[in-house]
C-alpha positions as CSV (number, residue, x, y, z in Angstrom):
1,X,127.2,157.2,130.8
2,X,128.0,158.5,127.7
3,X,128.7,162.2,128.8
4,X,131.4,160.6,131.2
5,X,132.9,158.5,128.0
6,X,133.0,162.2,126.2
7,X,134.6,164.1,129.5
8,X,137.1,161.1,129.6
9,X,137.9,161.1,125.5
10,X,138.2,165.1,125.9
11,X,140.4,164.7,128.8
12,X,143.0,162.4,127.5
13,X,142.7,163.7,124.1
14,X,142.2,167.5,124.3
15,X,141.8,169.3,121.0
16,X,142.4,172.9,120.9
17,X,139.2,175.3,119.8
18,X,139.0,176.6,116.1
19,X,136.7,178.7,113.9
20,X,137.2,179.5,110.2
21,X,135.3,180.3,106.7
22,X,135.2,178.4,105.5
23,X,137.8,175.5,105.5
24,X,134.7,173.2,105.3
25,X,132.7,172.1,102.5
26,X,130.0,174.9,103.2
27,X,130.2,175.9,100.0
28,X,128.4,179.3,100.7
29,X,131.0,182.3,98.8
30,X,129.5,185.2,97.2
31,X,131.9,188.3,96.0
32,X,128.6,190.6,97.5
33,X,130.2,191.6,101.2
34,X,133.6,192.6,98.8
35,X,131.9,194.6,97.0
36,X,130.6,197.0,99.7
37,X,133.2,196.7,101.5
38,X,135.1,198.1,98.6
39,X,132.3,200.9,98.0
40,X,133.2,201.8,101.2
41,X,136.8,202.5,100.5
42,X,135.9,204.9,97.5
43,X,132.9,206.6,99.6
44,X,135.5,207.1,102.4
45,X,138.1,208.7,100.2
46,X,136.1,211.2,98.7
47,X,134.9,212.0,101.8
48,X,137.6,212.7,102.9
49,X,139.3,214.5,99.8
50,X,136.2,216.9,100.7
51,X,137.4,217.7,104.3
52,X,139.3,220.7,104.2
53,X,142.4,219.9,107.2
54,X,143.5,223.5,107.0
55,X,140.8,224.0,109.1
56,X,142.8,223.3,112.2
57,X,139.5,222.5,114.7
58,X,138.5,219.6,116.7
59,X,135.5,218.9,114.3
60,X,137.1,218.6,111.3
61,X,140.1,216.7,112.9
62,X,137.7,213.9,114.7
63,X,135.4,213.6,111.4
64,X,139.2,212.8,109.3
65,X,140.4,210.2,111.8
66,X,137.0,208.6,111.7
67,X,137.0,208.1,107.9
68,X,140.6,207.3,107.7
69,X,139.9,204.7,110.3
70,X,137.0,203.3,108.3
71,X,138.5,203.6,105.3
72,X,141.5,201.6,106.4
73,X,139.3,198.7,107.9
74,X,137.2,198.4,104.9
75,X,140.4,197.7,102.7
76,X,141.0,194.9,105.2
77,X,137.7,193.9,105.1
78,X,137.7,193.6,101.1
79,X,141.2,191.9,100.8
80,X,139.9,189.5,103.4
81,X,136.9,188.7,101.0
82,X,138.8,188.6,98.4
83,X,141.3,185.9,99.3
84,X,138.8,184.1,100.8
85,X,137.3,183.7,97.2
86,X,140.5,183.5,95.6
87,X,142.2,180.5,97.6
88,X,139.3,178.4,98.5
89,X,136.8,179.1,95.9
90,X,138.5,179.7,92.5
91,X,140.2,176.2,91.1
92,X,142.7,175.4,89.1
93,X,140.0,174.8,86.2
94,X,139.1,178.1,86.5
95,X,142.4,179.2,84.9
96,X,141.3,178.0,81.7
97,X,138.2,180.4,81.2
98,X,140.3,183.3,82.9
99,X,144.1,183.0,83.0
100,X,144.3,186.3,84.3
101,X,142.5,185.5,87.3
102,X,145.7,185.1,89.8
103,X,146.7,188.4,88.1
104,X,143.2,190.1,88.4
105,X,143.4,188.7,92.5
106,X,146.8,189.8,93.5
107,X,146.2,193.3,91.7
108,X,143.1,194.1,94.0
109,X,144.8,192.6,96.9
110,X,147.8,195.2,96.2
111,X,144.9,197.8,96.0
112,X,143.5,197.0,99.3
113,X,147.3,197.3,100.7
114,X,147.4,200.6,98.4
115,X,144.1,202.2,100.0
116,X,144.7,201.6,103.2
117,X,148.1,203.4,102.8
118,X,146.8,206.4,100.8
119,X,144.3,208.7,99.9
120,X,143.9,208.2,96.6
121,X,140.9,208.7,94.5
122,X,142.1,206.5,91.3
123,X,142.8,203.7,93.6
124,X,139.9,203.5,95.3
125,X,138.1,203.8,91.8
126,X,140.2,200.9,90.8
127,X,140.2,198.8,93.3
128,X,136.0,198.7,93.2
129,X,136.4,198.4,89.4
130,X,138.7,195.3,90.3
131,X,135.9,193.5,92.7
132,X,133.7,194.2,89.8
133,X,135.6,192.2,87.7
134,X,136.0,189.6,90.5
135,X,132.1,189.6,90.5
136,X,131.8,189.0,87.0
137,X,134.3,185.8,86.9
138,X,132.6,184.3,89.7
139,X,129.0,184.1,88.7
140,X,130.4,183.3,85.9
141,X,131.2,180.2,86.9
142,X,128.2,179.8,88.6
143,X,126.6,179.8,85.2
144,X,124.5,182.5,86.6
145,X,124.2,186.4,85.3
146,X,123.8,188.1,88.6
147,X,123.5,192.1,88.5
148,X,126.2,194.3,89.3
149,X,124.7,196.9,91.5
150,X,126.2,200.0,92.8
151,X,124.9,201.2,96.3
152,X,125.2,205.0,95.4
């Protein structure tokens, strides 16, 4: 009986399917996936500041499209994370113990754009220099000293 009540309630009111993160009161945000997402980006660009493309062959070719490739989706992946935290974590109360937050934000979101773009060693530094920061503020408000540790 009451599967028929849902089928009819579904039927005359259809909603249509959605999916976030977190939109909800999970409350579960953590600046780690950010972070080696952003690693990532600088491993990626050394990488491939180490290839040498003079040397015209197939190898060297496939192995420089492959980083560029992760490199680029790892910058997504990290500005992702990063707004995530940025518009549904961080509060306007949060201002107060870092005004530069919105500042410290939209710079390593213009990193991300900036990485994806380029090969460029300093910006890749930067922009993993950035998320640390990022970490820092958030535990932070967390009242909680967690670690910063580096994968390499």
């Amino acid at each position: 009986m009451l599967n028929r009540i849902a089928t009819q309630i579904r039927k005359y009111f259809p909603a249509p399917e959605v999916s976030a993160h977190c939109d909800g009161p999970c409350g579960v945000y953590d600046p780690a996936s950010a972070r080696i997402y952003a690693e990532a980006v600088l491993s990626m660009t050394k990488k491939i500041l180490e290839l040498d493309p003079k040397a015209g062959d197939h190898k060297t070719a496939n192995t420089l499209s492959r980083y560029i490739a992760i490199k680029e989706e790892q910058a997504q992946k990290t500005k992702e994370d990063l707004l995530v935290l940025w518009t549904d974590y961080f509060k306007p109360v949060h201002l107060e113990k870092y005004p530069d937050l919105h500042d410290t934000f939209w710079k390593a979101a213009k990193l991300c754009s900036a990485c994806k773009v380029e090969v460029s060693l300093e910006h890749a530094t930067e922009l993993l220099a950035t998320v640390e920061k990022i970490h820092g503020m958030f535990w932070a408000t967390k009242e909680r000293d967690v670690a910063w540790v580096k994968a390499s």
